[in-house]
KOLMIZA-334998 format. One record per residue (C-alpha): x, y, z. Coordinates in steps of 0.25 Angstrom, whole numbers. Layout:
BEGIN
+-------+-------+-------+
|     u |     v |     w |
+-------+-------+-------+
|     X |     Y |     Z |
...
+-------+-------+-------+
END
This chain:
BEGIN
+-------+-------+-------+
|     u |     v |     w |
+-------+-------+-------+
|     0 |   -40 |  -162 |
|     6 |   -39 |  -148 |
|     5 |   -52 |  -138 |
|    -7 |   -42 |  -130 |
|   -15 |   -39 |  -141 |
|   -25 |   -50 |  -139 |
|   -27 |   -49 |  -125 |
|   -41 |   -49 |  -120 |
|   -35 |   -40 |  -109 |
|   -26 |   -32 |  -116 |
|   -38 |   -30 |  -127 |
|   -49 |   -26 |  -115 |
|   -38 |   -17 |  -109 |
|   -35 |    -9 |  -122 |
|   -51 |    -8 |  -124 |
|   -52 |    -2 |  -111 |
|   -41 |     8 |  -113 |
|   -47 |    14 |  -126 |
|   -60 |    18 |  -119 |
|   -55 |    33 |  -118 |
|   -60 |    37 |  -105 |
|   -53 |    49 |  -102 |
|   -55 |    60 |   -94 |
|   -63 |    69 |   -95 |
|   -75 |    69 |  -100 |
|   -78 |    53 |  -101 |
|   -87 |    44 |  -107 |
|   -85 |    31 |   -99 |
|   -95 |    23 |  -106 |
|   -89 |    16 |  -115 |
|   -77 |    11 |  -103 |
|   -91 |     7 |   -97 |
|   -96 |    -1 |  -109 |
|   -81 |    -8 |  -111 |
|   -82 |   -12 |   -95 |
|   -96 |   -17 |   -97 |
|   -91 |   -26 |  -109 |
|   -79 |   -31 |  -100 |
|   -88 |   -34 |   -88 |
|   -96 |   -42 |   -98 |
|   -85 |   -49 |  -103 |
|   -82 |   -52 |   -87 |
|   -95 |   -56 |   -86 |
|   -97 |   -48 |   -74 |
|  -105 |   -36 |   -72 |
|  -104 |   -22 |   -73 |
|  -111 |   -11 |   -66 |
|  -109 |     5 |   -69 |
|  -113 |    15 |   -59 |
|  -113 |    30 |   -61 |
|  -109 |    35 |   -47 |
|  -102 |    50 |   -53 |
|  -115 |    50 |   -64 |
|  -118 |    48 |   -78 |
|  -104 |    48 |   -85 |
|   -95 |    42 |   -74 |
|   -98 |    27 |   -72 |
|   -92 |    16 |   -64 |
|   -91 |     3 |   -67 |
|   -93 |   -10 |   -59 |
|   -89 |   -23 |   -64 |
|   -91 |   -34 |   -54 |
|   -87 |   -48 |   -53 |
|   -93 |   -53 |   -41 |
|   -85 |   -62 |   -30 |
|   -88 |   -76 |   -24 |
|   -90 |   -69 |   -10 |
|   -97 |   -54 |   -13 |
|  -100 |   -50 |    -1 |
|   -85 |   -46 |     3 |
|   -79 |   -33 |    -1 |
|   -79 |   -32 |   -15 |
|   -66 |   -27 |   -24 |
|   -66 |   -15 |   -31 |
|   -55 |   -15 |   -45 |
|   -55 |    -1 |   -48 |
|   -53 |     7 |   -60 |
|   -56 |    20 |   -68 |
|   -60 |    21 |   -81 |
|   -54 |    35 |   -85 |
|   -42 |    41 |   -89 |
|   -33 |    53 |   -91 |
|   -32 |    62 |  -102 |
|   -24 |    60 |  -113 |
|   -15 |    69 |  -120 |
|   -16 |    61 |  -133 |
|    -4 |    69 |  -141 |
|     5 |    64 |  -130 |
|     0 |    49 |  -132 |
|     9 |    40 |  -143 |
|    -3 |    31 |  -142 |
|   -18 |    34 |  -143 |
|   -22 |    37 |  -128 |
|   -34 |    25 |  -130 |
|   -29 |    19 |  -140 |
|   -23 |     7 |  -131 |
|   -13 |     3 |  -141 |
|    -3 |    -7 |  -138 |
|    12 |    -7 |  -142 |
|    20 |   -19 |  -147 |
|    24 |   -16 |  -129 |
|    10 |   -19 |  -125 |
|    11 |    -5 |  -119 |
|    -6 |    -2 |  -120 |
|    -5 |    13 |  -123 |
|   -18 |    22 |  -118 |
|   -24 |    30 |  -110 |
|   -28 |    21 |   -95 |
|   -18 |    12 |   -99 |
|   -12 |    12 |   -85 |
|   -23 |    22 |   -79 |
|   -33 |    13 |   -78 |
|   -39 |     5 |   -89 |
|   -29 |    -6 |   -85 |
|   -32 |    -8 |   -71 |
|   -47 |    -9 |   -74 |
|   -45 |   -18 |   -85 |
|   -33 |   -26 |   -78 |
|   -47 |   -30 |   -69 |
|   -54 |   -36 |   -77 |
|   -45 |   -43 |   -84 |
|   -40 |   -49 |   -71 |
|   -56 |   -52 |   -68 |
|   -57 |   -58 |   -81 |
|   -46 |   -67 |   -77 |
|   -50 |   -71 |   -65 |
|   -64 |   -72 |   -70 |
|   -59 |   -84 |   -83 |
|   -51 |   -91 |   -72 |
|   -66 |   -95 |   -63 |
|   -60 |   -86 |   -53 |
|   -70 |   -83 |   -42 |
|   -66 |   -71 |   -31 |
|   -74 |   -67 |   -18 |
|   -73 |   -53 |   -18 |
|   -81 |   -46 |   -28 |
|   -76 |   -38 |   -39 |
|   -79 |   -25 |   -44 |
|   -71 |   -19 |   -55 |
|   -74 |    -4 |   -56 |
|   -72 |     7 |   -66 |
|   -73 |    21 |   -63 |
|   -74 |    34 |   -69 |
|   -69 |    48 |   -67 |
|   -56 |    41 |   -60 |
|   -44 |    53 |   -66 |
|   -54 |    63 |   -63 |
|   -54 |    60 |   -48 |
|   -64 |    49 |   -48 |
|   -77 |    58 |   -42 |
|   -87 |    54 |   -52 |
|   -83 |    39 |   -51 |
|   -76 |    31 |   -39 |
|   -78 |    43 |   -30 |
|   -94 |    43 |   -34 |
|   -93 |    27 |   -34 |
|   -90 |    23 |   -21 |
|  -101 |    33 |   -15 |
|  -112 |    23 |   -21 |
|  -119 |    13 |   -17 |
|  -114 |     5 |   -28 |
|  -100 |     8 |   -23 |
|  -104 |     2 |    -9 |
|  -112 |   -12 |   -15 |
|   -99 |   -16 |   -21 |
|   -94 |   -18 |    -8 |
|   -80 |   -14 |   -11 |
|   -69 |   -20 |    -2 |
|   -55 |   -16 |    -9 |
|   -52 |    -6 |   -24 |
|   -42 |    -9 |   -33 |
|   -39 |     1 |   -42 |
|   -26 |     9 |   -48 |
|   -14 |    11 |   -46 |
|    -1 |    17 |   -54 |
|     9 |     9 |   -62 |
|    22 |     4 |   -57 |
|    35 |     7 |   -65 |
|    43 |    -4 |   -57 |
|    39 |   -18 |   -53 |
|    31 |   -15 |   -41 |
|    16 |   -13 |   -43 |
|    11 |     0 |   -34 |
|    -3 |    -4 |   -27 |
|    -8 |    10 |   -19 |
|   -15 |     8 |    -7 |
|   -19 |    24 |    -5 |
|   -19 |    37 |   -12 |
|   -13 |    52 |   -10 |
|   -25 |    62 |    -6 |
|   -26 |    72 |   -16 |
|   -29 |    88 |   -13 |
|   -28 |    98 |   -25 |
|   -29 |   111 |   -18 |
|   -29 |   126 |   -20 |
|   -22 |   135 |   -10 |
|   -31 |   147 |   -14 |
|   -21 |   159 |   -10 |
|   -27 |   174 |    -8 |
|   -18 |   186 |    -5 |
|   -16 |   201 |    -5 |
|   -17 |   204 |   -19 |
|   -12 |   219 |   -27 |
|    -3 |   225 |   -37 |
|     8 |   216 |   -41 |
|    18 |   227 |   -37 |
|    17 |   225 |   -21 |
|    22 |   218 |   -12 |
|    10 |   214 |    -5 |
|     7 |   205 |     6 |
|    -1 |   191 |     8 |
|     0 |   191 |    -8 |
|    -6 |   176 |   -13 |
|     9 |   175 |   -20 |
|    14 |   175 |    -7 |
|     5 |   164 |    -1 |
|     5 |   155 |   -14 |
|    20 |   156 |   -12 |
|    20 |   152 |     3 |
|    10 |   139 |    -1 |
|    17 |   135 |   -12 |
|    30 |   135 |    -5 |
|    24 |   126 |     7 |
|    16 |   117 |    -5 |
|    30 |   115 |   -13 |
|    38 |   111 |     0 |
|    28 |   101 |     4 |
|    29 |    96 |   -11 |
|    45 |    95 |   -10 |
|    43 |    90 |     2 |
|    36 |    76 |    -1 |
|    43 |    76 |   -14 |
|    55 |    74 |    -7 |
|    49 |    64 |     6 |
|    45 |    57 |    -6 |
|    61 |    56 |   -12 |
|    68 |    53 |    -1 |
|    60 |    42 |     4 |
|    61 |    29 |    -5 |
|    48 |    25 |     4 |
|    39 |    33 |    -3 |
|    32 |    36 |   -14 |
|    25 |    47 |   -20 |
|    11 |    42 |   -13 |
|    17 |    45 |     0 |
|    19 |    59 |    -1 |
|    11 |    72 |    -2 |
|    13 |    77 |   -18 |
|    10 |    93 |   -21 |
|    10 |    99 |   -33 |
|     5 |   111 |   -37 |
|    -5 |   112 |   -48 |
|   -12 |   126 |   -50 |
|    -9 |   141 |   -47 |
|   -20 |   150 |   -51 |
|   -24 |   166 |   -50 |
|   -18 |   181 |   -52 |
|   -24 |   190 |   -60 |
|   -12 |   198 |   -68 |
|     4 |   198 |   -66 |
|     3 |   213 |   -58 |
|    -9 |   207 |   -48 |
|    -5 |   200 |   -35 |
|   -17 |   190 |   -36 |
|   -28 |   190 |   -23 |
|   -29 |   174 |   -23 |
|   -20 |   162 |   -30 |
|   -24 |   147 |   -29 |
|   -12 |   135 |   -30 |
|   -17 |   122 |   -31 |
|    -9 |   109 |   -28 |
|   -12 |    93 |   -30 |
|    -9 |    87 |   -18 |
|    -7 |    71 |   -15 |
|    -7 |    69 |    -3 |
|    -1 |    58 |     6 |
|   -11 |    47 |    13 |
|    -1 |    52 |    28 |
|    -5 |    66 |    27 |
|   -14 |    70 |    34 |
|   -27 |    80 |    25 |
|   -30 |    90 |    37 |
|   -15 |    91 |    41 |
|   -12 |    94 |    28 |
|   -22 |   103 |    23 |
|   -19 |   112 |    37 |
|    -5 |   111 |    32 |
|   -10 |   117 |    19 |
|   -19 |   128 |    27 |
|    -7 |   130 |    34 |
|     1 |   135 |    24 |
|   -10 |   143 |    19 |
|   -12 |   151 |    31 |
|     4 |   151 |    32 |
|     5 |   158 |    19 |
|    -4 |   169 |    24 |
|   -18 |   166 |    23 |
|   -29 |   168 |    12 |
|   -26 |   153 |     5 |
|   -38 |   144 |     4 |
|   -36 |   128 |     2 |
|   -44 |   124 |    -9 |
|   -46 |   110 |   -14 |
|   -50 |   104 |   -27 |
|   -47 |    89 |   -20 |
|   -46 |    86 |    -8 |
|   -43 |    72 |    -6 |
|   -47 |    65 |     6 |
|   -36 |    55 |    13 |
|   -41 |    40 |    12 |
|   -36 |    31 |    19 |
|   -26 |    19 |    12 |
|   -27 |     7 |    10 |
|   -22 |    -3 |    20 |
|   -11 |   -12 |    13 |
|    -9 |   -20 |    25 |
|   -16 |   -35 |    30 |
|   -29 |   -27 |    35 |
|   -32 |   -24 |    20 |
|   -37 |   -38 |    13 |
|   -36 |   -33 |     0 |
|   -22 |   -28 |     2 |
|   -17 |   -41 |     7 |
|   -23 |   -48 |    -5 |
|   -18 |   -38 |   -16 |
|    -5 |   -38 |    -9 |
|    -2 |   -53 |    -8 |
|    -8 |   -56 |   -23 |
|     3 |   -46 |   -28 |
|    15 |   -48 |   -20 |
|    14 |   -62 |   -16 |
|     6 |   -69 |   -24 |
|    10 |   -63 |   -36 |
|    23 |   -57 |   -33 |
|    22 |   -41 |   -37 |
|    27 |   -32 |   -31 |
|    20 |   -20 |   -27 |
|    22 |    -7 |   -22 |
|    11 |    -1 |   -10 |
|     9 |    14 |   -16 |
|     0 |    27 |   -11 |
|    -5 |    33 |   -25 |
|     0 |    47 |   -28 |
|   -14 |    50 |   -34 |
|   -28 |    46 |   -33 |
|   -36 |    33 |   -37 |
|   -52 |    29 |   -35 |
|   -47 |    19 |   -23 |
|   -45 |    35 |   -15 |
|   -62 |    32 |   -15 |
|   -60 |    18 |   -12 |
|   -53 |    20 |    -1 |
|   -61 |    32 |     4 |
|   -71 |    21 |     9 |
|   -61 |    13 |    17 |
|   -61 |     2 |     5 |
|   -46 |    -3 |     2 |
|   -41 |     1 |   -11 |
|   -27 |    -1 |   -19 |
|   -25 |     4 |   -32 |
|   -15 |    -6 |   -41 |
|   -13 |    -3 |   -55 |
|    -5 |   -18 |   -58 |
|     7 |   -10 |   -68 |
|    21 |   -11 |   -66 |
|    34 |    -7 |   -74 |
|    26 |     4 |   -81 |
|    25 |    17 |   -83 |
|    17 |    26 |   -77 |
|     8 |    32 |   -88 |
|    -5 |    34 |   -81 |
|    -9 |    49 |   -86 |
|     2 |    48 |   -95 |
|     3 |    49 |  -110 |
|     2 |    36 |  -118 |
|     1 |    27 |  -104 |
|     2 |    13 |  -108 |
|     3 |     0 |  -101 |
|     8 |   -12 |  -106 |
|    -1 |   -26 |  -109 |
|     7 |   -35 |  -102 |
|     7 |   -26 |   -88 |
|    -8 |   -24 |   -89 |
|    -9 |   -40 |   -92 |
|    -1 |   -42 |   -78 |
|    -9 |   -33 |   -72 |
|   -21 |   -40 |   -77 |
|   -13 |   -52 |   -71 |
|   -11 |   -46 |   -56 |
|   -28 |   -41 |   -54 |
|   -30 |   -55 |   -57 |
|   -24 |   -61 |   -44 |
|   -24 |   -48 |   -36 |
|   -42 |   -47 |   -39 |
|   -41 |   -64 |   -34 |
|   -35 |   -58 |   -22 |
|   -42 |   -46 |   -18 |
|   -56 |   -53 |   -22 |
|   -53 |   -65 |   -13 |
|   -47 |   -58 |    -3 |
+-------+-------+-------+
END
């Protein structure tokens, strides 16, 4: 039996991960009931709302601070997962074994059962020591978070219930660090998935005819790719950067034709674009209507999201929060952290819409990165150490 085996953490942790929560199509109750039974445990209490209906709850568990009339803290996280591909995983997807590593193999394993788990086990701690804080805390757990997060902390904020928890600061995820730096992210790309929905003169496939779709499909995707390569190499020439800073582009659908001898009347192209937190949304979308006019007319933008840019976070001495999580990590623990824009998109995006402060901090380091990934894993000792870290930095952000 391995030195982790008999951990009350490690044990609660595993339990978690075995709950099979998976998009789509999922029955959250029984993460519900296992979070009621750890709130007991706690003894604290526990309050689920239904803010995206019936099958999409949120849970509240609440330990209540010395001084609850200021702002309250927020410890974020989200109860689903991705999709497994189970004949690309050496080990069941939610089984949670453990190797002779303490490498804890499942589904959530990094993305983001740990995080949540990691807070109450840093409460727990605090909780045996006596430890009284002034802030209140609110632990939350959310649904729907890999789908977009509509039905849960989208729906959630826009309740009363939301508003009585008087939030003041949100902590939830962030992304594993494969060096010795842990990544804190204080803001988030804005994401557009749009259609350039292309119309054109259309005929025989045997002429050369004029304001073709396959003319103006190859004008938009010409401008599209170069403003692709374009970042792609702002982003390898500068050391200064990283891959939050700049603009990503990808092509993801081409759709219509009707026969290899038919020029078509109308195409769509789609593309996912992340887009950087100094660009500005109406400069850029007239830069897309632009190019469609540019490319001869008869092209519709068309948006299956359209993102809205939210402002960051300030990680400067006008932001409480961040001057207690900052000096709790660097000086009174010594870490050493690195101050990130995430690539994709977190439930803070609905924190922060409301002007409240969020970071999002996942405490991983000298890891892979195997969130979405087949057989992701994290090992016992680091989730331990991050166990370790929410202890000191929840004392500092609740007495902050």
């Amino acid at each position: 039996m391995s030195a982790w085996e008999n951990n009350k953490e490690i044990q609660i942790f595993r339990e978690y991960l075995r709950i099979p929560s998976v998009q789509p199509d999922i029955d959250y109750e029984p993460c519900i009931e296992f979070l009621r039974k750890q709130a007991k445990d706690l003894g604290l209490p526990i309050n689920v709302y239904y803010p995206g209906g019936k099958t999409k709850p949120v849970a509240v568990i609440t330990w209540q601070g010395t001084q609850p009339e200021l702002p309250s803290i927020v410890l974020n996280s989200h109860m689903d997962v991705v999709p497994v591909f189970e004949d690309k995983w050496v080990h069941a997807p939610f089984g949670a074994e453990m190797d002779e590593e303490g490498r804890i193999f499942a589904r959530g394993s990094q993305d983001m059962k740990c995080v949540g788990m990691q807070h109450l086990a840093a409460i727990r701690a605090l909780k045996s020591k006596g430890v009284q804080l002034k802030r209140t805390i609110h632990v939350t757990y959310v649904p729907d978070e890999e789908i977009g997060g509509t039905l849960g902390m989208a729906a959630f904020v826009k309740t009363d219930d939301f508003k009585k928890l008087n939030v003041g600061f949100s902590l939830d995820e962030g992304i594993a660090s494969t060096d010795d730096v842990y990544n804190v992210y204080y803001a988030e790309k804005y994401i557009w998935q749009v259609h350039f929905k292309i119309t054109g003169q259309a005929g025989h496939g045997s002429l050369l005819l004029k304001n073709t779709v396959g003319e103006k499909l190859h004008y938009i995707l010409n401008k599209m790719m170069a403003f692709r390569e374009h970042e792609a190499k702002r982003l390898e020439s500068d050391p200064n950067l990283s891959i939050g800073d700049v603009t990503m582009v990808n092509l993801t659908t081409i759709n219509g034709g009707v026969q290899s001898n038919v020029v078509p009347a109308s195409l769509d192209v789609g593309f996912d674009i992340r887009i950087a937190i100094d660009v500005d949304p109406k400069e850029f979308e007239n830069q897309l209507l632009r190019w469609c006019e540019e490319a001869g007319g008869g092209i519709e933008l068309a948006f299956d999201l359209k993102q809205p840019k939210i402002e960051a976070t300030k990680i400067d001495d006008s932001n409480i929060y961040w001057v207690a999580f900052e000096k709790c990590l660097t000086k009174d623990m010594g870490l050493k952290i690195r101050k990130l824009i995430l690539p994709g998109g977190t439930d803070s995006r609905f924190i922060r819409q409301l002007g409240i402060p969020a970071l999002g901090f996942s405490p991983m380091i000298e890891t892979p990165l195997l969130l979405h990934d087949h057989d992701e894993y994290l090992k016992a000792d680091t989730y331990l150490r991050g166990c370790e870290i929410y202890v000191n930095l929840i004392t500092s952000l609740a007495n902050a």
